[in-house]
N, C-alpha and C positions, 0 to 999 in steps of 0.2 A: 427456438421452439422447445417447448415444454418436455416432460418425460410421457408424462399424462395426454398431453394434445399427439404426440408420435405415435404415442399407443392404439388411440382410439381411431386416428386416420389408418396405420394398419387393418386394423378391424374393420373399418369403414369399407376400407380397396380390396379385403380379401371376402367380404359380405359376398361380392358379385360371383363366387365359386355358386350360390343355391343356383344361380341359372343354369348351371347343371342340370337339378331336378327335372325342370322345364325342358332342355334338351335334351337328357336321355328318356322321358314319357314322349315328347315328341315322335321321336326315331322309333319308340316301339309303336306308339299310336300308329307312326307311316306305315311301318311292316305288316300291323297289324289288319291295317286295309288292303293292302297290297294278298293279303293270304285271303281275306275275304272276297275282294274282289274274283282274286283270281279263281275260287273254287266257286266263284257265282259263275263264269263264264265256262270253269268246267260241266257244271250243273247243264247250262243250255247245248254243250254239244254233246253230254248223256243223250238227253232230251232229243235233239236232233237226230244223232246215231236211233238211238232206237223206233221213234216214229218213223224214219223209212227204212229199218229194218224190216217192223213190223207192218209195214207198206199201210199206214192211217195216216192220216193228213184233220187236225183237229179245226174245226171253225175258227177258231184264233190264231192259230198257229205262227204266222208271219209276225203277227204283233208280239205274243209273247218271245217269241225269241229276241227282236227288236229290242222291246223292253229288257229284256236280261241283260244285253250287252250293252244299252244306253246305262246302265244302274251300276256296272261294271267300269264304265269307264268314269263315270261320276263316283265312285270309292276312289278308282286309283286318285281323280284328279284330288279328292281331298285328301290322300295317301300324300302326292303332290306339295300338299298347301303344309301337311306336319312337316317335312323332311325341310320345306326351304324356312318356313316358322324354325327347328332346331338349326340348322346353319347356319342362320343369320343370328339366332342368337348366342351363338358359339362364336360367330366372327365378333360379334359386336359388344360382348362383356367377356369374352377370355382370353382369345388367341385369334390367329389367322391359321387358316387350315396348311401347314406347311405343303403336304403330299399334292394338294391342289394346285398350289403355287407349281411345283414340280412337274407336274401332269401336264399335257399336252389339250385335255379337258376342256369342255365347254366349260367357259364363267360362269353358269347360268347361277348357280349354288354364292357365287361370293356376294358378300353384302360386304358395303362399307360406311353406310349410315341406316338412321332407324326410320329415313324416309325410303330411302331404295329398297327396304326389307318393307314397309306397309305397302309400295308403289306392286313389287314381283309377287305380293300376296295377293293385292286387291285385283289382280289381274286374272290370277288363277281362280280368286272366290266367285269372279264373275262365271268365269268358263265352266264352274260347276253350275253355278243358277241356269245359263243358257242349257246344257245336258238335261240337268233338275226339271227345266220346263219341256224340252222336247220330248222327256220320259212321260209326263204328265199331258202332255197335248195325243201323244199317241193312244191313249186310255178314254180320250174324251169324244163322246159325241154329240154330233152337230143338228140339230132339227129344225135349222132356220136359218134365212139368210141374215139373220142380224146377228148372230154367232158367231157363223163366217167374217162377218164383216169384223168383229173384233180380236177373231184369231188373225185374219190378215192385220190389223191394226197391231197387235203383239209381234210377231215377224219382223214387223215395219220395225216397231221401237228395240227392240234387240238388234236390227240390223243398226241401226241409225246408234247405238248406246256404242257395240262393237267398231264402229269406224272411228267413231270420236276415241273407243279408248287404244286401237291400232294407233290412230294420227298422232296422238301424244304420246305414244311410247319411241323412244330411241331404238333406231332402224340402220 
């Protein structure tokens, strides 16, 4: 082997350090929702606290808070989606997480190929759309029986998507 050809596959092998980039904006993006989140769900027990404080009870009331907390758990879960997107690509172009190895730890975080990292994503991206839409069905109303008949139809195909994507995961 060359001096020239040694050189440029060093460069080549150590190229894969930018996925750094991509994992440390990951890890902040997660945190980043994770504080969002969390002061959206402080927000609604403000809200809460004070409405029976101040002993009002608002025409909406049950629904917005509902809402607050569905919108809350659809941040974390895409908080979720950056932190295993950075681990996996930390396991998968740098290292393996030693302290993990060490830890007594749920695996959920390790990845060992870039289909086990699309598979533990495409699973959670789901579980945010399923959130996404029940935030969105709670907001909506119905002045017909053929409305009904297509939000039951939506239920239907979320349950029926959810079983199929249960059945094919490793249990």
């Amino acid at each position: 082997m060359g001096f020239i050809e040694q050189l440029f596959e060093k460069i080549l092998w150590n190229s894969r350090f930018f996925v750094l980039l991509a994992v440390i904006f990951s890890m902040l993006g997660g945190i980043t929702l994770f504080i969002v989140a969390s002061m959206d769900v402080w927000g609604v027990v403000i809200s809460v606290v004070d409405t029976y404080i101040n002993h009002l009870h608002p025409e909406h009331f049950h629904e917005e808070i509902v809402g607050g907390i569905i919108g809350a758990v659809d941040l974390y879960l895409m908080a979720i989606v950056m932190f295993i997107f950075g681990f996996g690509l930390y396991e998968l172009f740098i290292s393996e997480i030693d302290v993990a190895k060490e830890s007594s730890a749920s695996r959920i975080l390790e990845i060992h190929s870039l289909d086990e990292l699309k598979d533990k994503l495409a699973k959670v991206i789901v579980m945010v759309l399923v959130v996404s839409f029940f935030q969105r069905v709670l907001h909506t109303q119905y002045s017909g029986a053929l409305e009904m008949l297509y939000f039951s139809l939506s239920i239907l195909g979320l349950a029926v998507g959810l079983y199929f994507l249960h059945k094919g995961g490793n249990h």
